[in-house]
C-alpha positions, -999 to 999 in steps of 0.1 A, spaced: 58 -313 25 69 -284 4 39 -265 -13 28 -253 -44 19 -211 -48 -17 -221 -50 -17 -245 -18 -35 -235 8 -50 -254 43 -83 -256 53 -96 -234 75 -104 -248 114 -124 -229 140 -107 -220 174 -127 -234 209 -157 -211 212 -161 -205 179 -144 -178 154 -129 -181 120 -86 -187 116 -73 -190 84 -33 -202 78 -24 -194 44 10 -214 25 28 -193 -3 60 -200 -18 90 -211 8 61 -222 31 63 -254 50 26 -271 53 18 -294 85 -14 -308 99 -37 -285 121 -54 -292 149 -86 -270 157 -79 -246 181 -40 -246 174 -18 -219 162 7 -243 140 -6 -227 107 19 -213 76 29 -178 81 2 -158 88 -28 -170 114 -58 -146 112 -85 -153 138 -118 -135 140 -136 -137 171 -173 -142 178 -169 -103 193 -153 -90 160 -120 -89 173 -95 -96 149 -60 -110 160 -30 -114 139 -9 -138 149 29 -121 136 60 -148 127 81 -120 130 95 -102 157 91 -67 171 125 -48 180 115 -16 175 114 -18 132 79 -18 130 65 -53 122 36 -47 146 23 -22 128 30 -29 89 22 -67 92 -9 -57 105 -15 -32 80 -13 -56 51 -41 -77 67 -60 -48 72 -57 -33 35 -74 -67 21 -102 -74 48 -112 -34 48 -113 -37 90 -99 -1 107 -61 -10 113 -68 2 154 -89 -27 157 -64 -51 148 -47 -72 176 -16 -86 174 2 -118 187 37 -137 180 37 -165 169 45 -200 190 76 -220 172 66 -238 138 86 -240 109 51 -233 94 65 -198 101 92 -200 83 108 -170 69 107 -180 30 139 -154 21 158 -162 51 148 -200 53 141 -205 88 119 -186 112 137 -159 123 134 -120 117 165 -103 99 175 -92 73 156 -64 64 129 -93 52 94 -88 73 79 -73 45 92 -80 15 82 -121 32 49 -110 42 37 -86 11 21 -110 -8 13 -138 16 -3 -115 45 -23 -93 11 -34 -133 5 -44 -140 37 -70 -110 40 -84 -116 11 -90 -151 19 -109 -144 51 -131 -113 32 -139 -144 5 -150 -164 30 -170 -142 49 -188 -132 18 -190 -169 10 -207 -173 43 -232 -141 41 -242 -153 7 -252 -189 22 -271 -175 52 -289 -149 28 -294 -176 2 -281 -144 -22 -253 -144 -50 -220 -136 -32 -216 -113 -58 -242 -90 -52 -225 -86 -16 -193 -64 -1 -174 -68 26 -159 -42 46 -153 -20 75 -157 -50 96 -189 -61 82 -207 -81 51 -233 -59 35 -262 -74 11 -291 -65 -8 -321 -48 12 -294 -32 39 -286 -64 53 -258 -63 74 -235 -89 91 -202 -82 113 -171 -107 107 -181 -121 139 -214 -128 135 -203 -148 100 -171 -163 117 -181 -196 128 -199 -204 93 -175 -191 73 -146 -211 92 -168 -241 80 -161 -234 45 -131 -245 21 -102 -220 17 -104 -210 -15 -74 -212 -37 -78 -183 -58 -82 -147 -48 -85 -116 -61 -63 -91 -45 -67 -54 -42 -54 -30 -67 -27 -7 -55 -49 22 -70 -74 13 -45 -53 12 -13 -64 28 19 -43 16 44 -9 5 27 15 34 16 1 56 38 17 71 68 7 57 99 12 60 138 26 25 153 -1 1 170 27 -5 198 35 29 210 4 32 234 21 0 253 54 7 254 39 46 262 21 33 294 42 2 306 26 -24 294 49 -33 267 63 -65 283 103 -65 271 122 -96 284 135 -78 307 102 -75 323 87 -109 327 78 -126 360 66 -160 370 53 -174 401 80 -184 423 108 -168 403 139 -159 410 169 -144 394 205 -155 383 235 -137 376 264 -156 352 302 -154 356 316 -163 323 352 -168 314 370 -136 307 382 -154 271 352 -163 252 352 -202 252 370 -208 285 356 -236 308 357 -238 346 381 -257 360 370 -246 398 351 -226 417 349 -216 454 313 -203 462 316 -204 502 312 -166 508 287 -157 483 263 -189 499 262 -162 529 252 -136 519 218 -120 522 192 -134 493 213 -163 481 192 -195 467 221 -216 453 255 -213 431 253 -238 402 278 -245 378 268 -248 336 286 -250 304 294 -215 302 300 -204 336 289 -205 375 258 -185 381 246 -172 415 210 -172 418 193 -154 446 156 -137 453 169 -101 433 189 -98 403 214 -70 428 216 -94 458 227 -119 424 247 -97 410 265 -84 440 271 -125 455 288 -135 421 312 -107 431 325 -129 457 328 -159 439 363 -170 428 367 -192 394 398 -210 380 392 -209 343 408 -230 315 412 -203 291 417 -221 261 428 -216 226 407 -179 229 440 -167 252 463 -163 225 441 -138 201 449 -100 203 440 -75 173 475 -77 156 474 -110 151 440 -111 141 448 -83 114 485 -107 105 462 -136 102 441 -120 78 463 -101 62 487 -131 50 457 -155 48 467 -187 25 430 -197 18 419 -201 -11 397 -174 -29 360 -179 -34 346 -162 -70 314 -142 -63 313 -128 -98 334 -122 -132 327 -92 -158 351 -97 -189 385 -101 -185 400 -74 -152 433 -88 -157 439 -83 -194 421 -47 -188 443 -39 -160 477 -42 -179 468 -22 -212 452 5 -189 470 41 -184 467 40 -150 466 14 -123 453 20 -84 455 -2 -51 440 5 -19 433 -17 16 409 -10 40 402 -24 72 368 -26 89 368 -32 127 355 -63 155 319 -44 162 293 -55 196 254 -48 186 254 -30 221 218 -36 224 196 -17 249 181 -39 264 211 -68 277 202 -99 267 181 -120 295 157 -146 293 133 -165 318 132 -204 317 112 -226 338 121 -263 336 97 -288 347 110 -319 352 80 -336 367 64 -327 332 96 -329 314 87 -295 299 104 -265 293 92 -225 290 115 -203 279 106 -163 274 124 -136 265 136 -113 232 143 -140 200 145 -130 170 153 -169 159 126 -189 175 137 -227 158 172 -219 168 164 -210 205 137 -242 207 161 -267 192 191 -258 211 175 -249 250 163 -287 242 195 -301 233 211 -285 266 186 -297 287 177 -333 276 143 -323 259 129 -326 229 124 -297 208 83 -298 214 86 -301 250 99 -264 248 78 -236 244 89 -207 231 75 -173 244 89 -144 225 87 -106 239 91 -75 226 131 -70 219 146 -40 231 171 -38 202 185 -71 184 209 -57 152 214 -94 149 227 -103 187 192 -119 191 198 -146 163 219 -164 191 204 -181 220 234 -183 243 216 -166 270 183 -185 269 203 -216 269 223 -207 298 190 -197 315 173 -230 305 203 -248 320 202 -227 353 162 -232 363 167 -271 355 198 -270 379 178 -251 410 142 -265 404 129 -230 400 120 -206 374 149 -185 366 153 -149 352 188 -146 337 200 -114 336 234 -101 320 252 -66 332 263 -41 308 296 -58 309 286 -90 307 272 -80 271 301 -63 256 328 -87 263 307 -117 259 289 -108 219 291 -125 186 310 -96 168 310 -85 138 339 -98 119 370 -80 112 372 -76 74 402 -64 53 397 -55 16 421 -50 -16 407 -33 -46 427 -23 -75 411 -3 -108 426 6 -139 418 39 -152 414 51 -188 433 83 -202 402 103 -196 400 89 -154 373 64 -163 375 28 -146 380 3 -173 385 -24 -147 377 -29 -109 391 -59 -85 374 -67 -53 388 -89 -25 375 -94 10 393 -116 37 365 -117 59 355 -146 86 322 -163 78 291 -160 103 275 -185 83 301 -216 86 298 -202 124 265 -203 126 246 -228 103 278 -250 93 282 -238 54 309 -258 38 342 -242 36 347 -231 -1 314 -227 -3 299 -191 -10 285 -169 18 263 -150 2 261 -131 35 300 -122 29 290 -110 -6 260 -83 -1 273 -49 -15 305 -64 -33 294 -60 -69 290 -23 -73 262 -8 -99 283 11 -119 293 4 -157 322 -13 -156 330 -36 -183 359 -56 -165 354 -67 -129 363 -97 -103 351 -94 -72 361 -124 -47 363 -134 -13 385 -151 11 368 -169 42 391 -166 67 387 -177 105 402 -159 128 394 -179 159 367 -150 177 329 -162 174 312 -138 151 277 -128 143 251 -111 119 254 -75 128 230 -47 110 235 -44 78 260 -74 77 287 -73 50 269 -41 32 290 -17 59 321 -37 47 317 -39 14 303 -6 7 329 13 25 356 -3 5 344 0 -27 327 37 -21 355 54 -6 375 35 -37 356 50 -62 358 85 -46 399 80 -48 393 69 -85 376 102 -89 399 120 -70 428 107 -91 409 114 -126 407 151 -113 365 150 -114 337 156 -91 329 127 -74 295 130 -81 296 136 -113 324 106 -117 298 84 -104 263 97 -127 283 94 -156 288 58 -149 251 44 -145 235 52 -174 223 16 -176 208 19 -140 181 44 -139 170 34 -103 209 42 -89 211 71 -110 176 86 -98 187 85 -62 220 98 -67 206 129 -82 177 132 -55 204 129 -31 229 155 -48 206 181 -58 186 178 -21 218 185 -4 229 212 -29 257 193 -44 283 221 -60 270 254 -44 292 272 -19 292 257 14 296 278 50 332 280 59 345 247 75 323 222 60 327 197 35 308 170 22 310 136 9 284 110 -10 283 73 -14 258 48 -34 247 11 -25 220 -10 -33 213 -37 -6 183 -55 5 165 -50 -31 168 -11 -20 187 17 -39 199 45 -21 225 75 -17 235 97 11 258 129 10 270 136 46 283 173 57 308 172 82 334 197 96 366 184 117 383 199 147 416 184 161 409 152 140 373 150 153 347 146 133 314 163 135 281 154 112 259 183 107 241 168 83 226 138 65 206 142 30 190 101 23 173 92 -10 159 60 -9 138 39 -36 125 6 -20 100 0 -42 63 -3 -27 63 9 7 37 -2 38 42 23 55 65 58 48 63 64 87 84 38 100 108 37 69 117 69 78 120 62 113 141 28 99 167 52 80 174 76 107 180 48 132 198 32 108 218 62 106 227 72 143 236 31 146 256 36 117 274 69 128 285 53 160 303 24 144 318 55 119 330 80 150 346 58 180 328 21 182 357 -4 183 362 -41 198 400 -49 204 412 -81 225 444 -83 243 452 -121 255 416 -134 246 400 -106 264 379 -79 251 391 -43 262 359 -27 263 332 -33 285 304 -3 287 294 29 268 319 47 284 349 25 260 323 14 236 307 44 226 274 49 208 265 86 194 248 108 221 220 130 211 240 161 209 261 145 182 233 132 158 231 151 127 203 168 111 187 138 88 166 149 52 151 117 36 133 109 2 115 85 -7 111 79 -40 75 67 -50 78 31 -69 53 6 -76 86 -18 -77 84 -50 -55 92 -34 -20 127 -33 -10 145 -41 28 147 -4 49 158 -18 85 199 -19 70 207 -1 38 214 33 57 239 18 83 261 5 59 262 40 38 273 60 69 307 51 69 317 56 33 298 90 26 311 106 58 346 90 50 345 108 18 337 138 32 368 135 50 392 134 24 373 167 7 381 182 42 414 173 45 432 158 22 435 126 38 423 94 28 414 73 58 413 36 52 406 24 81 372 30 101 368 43 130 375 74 116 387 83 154 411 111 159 438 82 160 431 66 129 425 102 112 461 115 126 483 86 118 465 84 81 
């Protein structure tokens, strides 16, 4: 049952008494509770007889922050100190769904712009309540009571801790109007603060997927198919049964694993295993004919969004541009490889499953369907993630593991090499782009065109109709500035390679496209690029404010030391506006970033801390895929296989990083992404200022930069 904004469950108290609260805003799915369950709508607060407060999160930690600003939102409304909140993910339920995203999962820069008003609601809720309860056991108006700092206080001194009034107040209806806090009066939200994980992950006792043990476990290593989608036709197992450690070789969908009592003595007995593969359809794909497919691609073109009339404006203009640009196959090289621990029970006809998810219903739903379960009868544990960028969406590797303990009888621990994880991702797609503008006598764009020939991770992934818009294709196509004639459109294209939601998604694409486009337009109207930009958004005061934080911080038109050059780019993605100049300098076509100057209105913040922290990651993820990050495929097979081929920036190449944040009392904006996808067209465009040459085509590698 879909409900209503003001729809809201009863409260139920937990075995041994305590107060949880589930709270159902908009996009929320409502089911019956059980006392003592944790199936509840998006946000589960439970406060314990000893005063403990728990939060139960529906999102995900990888390292964005979630642990600390969901939290922190709770906090704000019941006036607790943040330090002595606990928190817990969540168990499967598409009571958690995420209501932007429409399943629960964590992406898409959404944690907080979901949680801001439901998690706010859900404080306030449990303070009611508690009040509610004081005032009944005082026989006193609730009114003349407040609630805070982990305690009720009444008339005459009298005092009560949320503990104490738990049990009685998780007796009482949830009431389905509350009064939230004014911004004025926050405490806790907007202000900087240190993360609630740190300790943990500090001391050890973080526990990452890569770190969980059961009783009886042992460990599996997985040859797959050199050509993603290749079956096993064969195997011979006979010397790796021998050696030292070895439990049992089994064969699954995707490969033979070797499972033995270490993950090495694993690793080192699938070494000697030979398999005859049918390589399939995957075997004939290589880069050029992934970039000819594209390229001459026949499909038919899929409207995103239509300003006036570009085609009219592009023949009575006094100048007319075109430009292509190419955007690369990319792996999430996560830190963590993926892994996951599954222990089937057949006697029980159970299944656990634990290990980094960031798409809990996806990973329930399809272990079962592997293993001849239904989805309840598996349990989904979810750990800290050592990195996801999207690669934890997919549950190939908790499948496989699934698959693996039901075939032995044991619990499992699947663990993939380095190797394993670079030739075996869901990359992010190839994309080719054709813009055209047509310029004015004085330079000025009078008419843009936008094309992208792009595969779609959402036909891959969720089954969208072909024709159908992916408005994950589209993020970052329609640019801010005052055009009056555009078309911007995209062509779904498949080019046979399984693909995936990688940070930042199409904003990298699209932005790099049509901000290194604009820069050329600029270029060719003879004006500062800058300048050629400000002059066109004086209808959007939010992109225009960041572009001149981001200018004047970096000192935009004053002399710069000898060698260096700089460029600047504009997006808004993820309800966020921001600009970044980069200054570079380049040696034998190589590239160095000295520095990064970030502007950034999102609206309300939780906490500046972590954004911060968001936007320089975002940046050194994003400056990797800018320098050297690549995946090519010769005969079906990816090329690259660790850091050494794949690289990802080292510390002595990460720039020198000045952010602003731009105070708003806007609804808040996504901070995870933005800054990835702006990498690549402001350091781009400081190429061309310091060289001359306009570089289509990212990497901007010495290669691509030389043959430019």
């Amino acid at each position: 049952m879909t409900t209503t904004r003001r729809d809201f469950l009863k409260a139920t108290a937990l075995v041994g008494g305590g107060l949880t609260l589930g709270v159902s805003l908009p996009g929320a799915v409502s089911v019956s509770q059980a006392a003592g369950t944790l199936h509840t709508p998006n946000a589960w607060v439970h406060i314990a007889d000893d005063n403990t407060i728990t939060l139960i999160s529906a999102r995900s930690e990888m390292g964005q922050g979630v642990y600390t600003s969901m939290p922190m939102l709770i906090a704000e409304e019941l006036g607790v100190d943040l330090r002595k909140i606990k928190v817990e993910i969540a168990p499967v339920g598409e009571v958690y769904t995420n209501a932007l995203l429409g399943g629960q999962l964590t992406g898409g820069s959404t944690s907080v712009r979901d949680g801001w008003e439901k998690l706010r609601v859900a404080g306030a809720q449990v303070r009611t309540m508690l009040v509610a309860a004081a005032a009944q056991k005082w026989n006193v108006d609730a009114a003349t009571l407040t609630a805070g700092d982990g305690k009720v206080t009444g008339p005459g001194g009298r005092k009560a801790t949320y503990g104490e009034l738990a049990d009685a107040a998780s007796k009482l209806p949830v009431p389905k109007d509350v009064v939230l806090k004014d911004p004025k009066d926050f405490k806790i939200i907007g202000k900087p603060t240190k993360r609630l994980d740190t300790p943990r992950k500090v001391n050890g006792t973080a526990v990452f997927g890569i770190d969980v043990k059961l009783p009886g476990m042992v460990y599996a290593s997985l040859e797959q198919c050199p050509v993603i989608g290749g079956k096993v036709v064969s195997f011979d197992a006979s010397k790796a049964k021998t050696m030292p450690g070895v439990i049992d070789v089994v064969q699954i969908r995707d490969g033979v694993a070797v499972v033995a009592d270490s993950y090495w003595r694993a690793k080192k007995a699938r070494e000697a295993v030979t398999v005859a593969w049918d390589e399939g359809a995957g075997a004939a794909i290589d880069n050029a004919s992934m970039m000819d497919g594209i390229r001459n691609a026949k499909d038919a073109p899929t409207p995103i969004k239509k300003t006036g009339d570009a085609d009219a404006a592009m023949k009575s203009a006094a100048r007319t541009m075109q430009a292509e640009y190419w955007s690369p196959l990319l792996a999430h090289a996560t830190m963590e490889p993926q892994n996951f621990t599954a222990d089937f029970n057949a006697k029980d006809g159970k299944c656990l499953v634990i290990g980094p998810a960031q798409f809990q219903q996806g990973t329930q739903g399809n272990v079962a369907a592997a293993v001849g379960l239904k989805p309840e009868d598996v349990t989904v544990q979810t750990t800290f993630l050592g990195g996801g960028f999207g690669r934890r969406l997919e549950y190939d590797f908790a499948v496989q593991a699934a698959q693996i303990s039901k075939a032995v009888g044991k619990p499992v621990k699947l663990l993939w090499s380095r190797e394993d994880d670079t030739t075996h991702d869901f990359y992010r797609p190839m994309a080719f782009h054709r813009m055209a503008a047509g310029l004015d006598a004085a330079g000025k764009p009078v008419a843009l065109t936008f094309q992208l020939t792009s595969q779609s991770v959402t036909q891959r992934a969720f089954g969208l109709p072909k024709g159908a818009l992916d408005p994950f294709m589209a993020e970052a196509a329609v640019v801010g500035y005052d055009i009056p004639n555009m078309t911007q459109e995209l062509i779904e294209h498949d080019s046979g390679l399984r693909v995936g939601y990688w940070r930042s998604v199409s904003h990298a694409l699209n932005a790099f496209a049509n901000e290194s486009f604009i820069d050329e337009l600029a270029a060719a109207a003879g004006k500062d690029p800058y300048q050629y930009r400000l002059a066109m958004l004086d209808k959007q005061p939010r992109f225009a404010n960041v572009l001149k934080i981001a200018a004047t911080k970096a000192g935009w038109g004053k002399p710069l030391a000898k060698g260096r050059s700089r460029g600047i780019a504009l997006m808004e993605g993820y309800d966020t506006y921001m600009a970044q100049v980069a200054e570079i300098s380049v040696k034998d076509n190589e590239i160095t970033v000295h520095k990064m100057w970030v502007a950034a209105d999102l609206g309300r913040m939780v906490n500046p801390d972590t954004v911060e922290a968001q936007i320089e990651s975002s940046i050194a993820f994003g400056l990797s895929s800018v320098l050297g990050s690549e995946i090519t495929l010769d005969k079906g097979r990816v090329q690259q296989t660790n850091f050494h081929d794949y690289p990802v920036i080292r510390m002595s190449q990460m720039p020198r990083i000045d952010v602003t944040l731009v105070k708003s009392t806007e609804k808040p904006g996504g901070i995870g992404e933005p800054a990835t996808a702006l990498v690549g067209p402001a350091v781009a465009n400081a190429l061309f200022a310091a060289t001359g040459k306009r570089v289509r085509k990212i990497p901007l590698s010495p290669d691509n930069i030389k043959s430019a």
